[in-house]
ROSE-4610 file (N, C-alpha, C; in Angstrom, 1 decimal, always signed):
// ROSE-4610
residu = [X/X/X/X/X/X/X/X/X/X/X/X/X/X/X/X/X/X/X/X/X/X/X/X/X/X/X/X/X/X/X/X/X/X/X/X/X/X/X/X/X/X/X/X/X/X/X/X/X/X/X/X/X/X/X/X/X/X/X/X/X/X/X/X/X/X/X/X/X/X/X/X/X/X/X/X/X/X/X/X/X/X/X/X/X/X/X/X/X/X/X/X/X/X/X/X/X/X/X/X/X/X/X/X/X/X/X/X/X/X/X/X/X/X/X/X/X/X/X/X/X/X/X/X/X/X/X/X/X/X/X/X/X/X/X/X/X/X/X/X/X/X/X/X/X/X/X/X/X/X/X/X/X/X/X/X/X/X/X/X/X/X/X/X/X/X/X/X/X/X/X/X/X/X/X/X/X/X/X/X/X/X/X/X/X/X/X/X/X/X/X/X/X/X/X/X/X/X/X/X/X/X/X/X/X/X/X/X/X/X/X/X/X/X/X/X/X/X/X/X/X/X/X/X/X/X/X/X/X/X/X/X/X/X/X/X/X/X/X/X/X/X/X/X/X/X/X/X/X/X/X/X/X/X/X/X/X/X/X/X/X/X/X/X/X/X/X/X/X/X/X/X/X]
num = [1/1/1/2/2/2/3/3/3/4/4/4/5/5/5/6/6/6/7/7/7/8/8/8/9/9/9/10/10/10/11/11/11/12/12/12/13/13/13/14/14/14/15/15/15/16/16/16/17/17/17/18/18/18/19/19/19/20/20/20/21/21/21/22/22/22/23/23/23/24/24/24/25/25/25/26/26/26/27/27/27/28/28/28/29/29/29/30/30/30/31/31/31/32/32/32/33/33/33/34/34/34/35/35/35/36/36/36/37/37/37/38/38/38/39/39/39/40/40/40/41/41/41/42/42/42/43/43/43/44/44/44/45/45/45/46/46/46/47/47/47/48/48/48/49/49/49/50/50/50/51/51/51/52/52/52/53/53/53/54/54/54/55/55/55/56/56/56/57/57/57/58/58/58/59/59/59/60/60/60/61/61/61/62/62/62/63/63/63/64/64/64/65/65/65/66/66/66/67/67/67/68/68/68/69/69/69/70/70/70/71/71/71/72/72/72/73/73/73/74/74/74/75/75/75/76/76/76/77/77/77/78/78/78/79/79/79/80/80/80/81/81/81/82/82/82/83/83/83/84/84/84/85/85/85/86/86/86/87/87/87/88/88/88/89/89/89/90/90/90/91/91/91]
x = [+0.8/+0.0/+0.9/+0.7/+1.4/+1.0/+1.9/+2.2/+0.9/+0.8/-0.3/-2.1/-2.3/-3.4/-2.9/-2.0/-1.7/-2.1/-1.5/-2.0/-3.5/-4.0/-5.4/-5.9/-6.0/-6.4/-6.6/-5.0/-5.1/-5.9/-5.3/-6.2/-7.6/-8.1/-9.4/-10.1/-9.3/-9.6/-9.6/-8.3/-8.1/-9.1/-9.8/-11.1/-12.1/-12.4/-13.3/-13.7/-12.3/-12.3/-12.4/-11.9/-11.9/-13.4/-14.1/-15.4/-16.4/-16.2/-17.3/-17.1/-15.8/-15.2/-15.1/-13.5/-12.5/-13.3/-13.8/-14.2/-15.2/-16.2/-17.5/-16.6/-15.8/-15.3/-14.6/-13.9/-12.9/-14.2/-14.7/-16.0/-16.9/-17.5/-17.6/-16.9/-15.6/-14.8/-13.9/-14.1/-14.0/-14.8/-15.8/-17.6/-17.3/-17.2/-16.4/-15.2/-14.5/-13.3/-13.6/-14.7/-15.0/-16.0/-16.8/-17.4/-16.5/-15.8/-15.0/-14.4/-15.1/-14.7/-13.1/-13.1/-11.5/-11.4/-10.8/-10.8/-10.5/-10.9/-10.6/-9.3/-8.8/-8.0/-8.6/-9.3/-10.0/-10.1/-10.3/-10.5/-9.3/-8.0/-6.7/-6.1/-6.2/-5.8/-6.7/-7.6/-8.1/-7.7/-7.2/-6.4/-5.2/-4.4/-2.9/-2.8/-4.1/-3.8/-4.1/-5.2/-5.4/-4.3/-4.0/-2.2/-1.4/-0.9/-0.1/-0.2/-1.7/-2.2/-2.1/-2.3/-1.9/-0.9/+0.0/+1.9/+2.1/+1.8/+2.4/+1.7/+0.6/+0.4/+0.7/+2.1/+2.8/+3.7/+4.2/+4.6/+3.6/+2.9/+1.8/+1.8/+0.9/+0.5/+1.6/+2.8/+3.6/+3.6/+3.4/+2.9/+1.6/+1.2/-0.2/-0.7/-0.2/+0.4/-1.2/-2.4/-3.5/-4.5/-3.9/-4.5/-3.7/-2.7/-1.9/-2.6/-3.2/-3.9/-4.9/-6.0/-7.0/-5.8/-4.8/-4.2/-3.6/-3.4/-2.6/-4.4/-5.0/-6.4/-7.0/-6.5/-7.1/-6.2/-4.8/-3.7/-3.9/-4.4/-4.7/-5.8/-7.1/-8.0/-7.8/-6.6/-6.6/-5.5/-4.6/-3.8/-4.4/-5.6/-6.4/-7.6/-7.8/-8.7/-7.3/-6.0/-5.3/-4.8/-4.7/-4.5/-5.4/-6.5/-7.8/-8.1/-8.0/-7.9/-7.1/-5.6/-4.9/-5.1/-5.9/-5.6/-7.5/-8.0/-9.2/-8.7/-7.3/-7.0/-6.2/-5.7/-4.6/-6.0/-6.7/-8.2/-8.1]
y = [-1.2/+0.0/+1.2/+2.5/+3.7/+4.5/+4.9/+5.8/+6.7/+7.6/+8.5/+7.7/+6.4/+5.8/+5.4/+4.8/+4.5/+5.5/+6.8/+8.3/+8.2/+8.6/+8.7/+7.5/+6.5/+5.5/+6.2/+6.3/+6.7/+8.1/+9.2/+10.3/+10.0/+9.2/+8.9/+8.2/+7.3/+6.6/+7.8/+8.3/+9.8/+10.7/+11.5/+12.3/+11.5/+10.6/+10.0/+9.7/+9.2/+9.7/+10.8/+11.5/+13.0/+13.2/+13.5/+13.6/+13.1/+11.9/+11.2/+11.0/+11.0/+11.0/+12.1/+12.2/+13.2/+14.2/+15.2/+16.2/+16.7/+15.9/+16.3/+15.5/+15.2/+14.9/+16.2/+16.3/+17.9/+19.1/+19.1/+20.2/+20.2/+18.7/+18.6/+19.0/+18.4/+18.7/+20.2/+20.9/+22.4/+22.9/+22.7/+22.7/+22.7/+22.1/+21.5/+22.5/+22.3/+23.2/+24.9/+25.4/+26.5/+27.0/+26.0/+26.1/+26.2/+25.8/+25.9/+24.6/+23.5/+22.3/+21.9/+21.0/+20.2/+18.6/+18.0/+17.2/+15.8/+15.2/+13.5/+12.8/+11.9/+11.0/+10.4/+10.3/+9.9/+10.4/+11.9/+12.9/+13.3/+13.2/+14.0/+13.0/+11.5/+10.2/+10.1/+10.6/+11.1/+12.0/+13.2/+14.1/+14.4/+13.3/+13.1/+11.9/+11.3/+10.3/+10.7/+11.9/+12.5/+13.6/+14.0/+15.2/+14.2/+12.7/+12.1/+11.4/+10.9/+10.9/+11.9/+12.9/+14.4/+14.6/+13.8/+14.4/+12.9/+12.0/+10.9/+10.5/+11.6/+11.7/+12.7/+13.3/+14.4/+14.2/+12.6/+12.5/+12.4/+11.8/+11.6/+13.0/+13.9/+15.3/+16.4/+15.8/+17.1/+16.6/+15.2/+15.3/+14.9/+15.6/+15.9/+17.1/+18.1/+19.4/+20.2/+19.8/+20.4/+20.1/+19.4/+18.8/+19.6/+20.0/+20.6/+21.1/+22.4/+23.8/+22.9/+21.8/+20.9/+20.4/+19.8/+19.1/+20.3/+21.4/+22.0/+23.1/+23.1/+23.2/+22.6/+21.1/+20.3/+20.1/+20.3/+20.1/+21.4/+23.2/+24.2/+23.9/+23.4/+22.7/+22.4/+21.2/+20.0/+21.1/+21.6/+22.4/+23.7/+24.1/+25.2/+24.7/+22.9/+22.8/+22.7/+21.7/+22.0/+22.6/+24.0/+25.1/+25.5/+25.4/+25.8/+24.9/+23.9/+22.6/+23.5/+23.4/+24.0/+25.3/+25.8/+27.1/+26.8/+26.1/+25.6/+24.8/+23.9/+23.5/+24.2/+25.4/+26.3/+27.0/+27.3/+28.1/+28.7]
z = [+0.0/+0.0/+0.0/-0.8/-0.8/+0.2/+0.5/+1.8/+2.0/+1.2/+0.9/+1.2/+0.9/+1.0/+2.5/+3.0/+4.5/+5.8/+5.1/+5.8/+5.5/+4.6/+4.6/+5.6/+5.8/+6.2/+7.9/+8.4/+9.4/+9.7/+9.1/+9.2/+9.4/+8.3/+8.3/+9.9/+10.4/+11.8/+12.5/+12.9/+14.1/+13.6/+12.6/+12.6/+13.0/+13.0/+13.3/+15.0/+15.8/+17.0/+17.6/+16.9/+17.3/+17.2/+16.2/+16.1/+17.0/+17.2/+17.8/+19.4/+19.7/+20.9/+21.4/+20.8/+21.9/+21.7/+20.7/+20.8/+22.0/+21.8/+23.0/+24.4/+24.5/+25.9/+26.7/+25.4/+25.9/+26.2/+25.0/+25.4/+26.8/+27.2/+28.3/+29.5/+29.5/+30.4/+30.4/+29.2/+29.3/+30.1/+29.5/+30.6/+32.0/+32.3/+33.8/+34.5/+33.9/+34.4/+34.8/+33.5/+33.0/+34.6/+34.7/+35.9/+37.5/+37.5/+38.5/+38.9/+38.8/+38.7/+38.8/+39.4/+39.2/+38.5/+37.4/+37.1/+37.6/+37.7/+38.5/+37.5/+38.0/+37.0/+36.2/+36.0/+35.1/+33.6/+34.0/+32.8/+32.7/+33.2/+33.4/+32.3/+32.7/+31.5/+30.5/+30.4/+28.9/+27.9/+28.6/+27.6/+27.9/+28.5/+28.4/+27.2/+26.7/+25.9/+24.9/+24.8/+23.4/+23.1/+24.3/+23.7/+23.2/+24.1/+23.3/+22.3/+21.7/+20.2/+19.5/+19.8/+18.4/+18.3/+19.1/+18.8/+18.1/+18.7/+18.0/+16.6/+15.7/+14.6/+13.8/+14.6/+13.8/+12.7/+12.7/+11.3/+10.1/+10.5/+9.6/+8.6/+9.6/+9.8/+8.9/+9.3/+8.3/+6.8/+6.5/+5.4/+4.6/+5.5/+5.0/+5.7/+5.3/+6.3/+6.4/+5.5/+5.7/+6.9/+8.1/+9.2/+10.1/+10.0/+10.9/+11.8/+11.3/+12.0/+12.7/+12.7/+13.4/+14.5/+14.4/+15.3/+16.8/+16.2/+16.9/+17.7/+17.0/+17.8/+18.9/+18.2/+19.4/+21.1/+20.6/+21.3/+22.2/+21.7/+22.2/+23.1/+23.0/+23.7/+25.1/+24.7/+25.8/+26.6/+26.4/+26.8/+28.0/+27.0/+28.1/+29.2/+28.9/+29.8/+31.3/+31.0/+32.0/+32.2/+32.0/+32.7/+33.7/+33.2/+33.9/+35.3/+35.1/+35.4/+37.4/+36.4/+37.8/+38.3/+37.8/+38.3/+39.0/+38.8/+39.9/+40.9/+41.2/+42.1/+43.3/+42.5/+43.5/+44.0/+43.5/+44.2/+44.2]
C-alpha cells in the first residue's frame, strides 16, 4: 500500500475519533473546568492520551500538512482545559 493511501487510512480513523469521541469529551470537560470544577484521574488520563495521540500523529500530519492547523487546535483545547484545570485546584 502507498504511503499516501496509508496516511489517509489513518487520518481517516483519528477524525473519526476526534469527532465522535474526543471532541465532546474535551467540550464537556472544558464545561467543567469553566465552571470551577477540578478534574478526576479519570478525565486527566483522557487528555494526556489525546495530547499524546496528536503528537504521536505528527509524522503523519507534516505530510499531510492540511490537518496541521486541526491538530494544533485540538492540542490548544486540551492544553487550556489544564491550565484551567490547575488554576481551579490552586483556588
Amino acid at each position: 500500500m502507498k504511503q499516501k493511501d496509508q496516511d489517509t487510512l489513518i487520518i481517516t480513523a483519528a477524525l473519526k475519533r476526534l469527532n465522535e469521541f474526543r471532541l465532546p469529551r474535551a467540550i464537556s470537560l472544558k464545561k467543567k473546568v469553566d465552571g470551577g470544577e477540578v478534574l478526576n484521574d479519570v478525565d486527566l488520563n483522557f487528555l494526556r492520551r489525546a495530547l499524546d495521540d496528536a503528537r504521536e500523529m505528527s509524522p503523519i500530519l507534516e505530510r499531510n500538512p492540511e490537518y496541521l492547523e486541526l491538530r494544533d487546535k485540538a492540542i490548544g483545547l486540551c492544553e487550556q482545559i489544564l491550565q484551567r484545570n490547575a488554576e481551579n485546584q490552586a483556588g
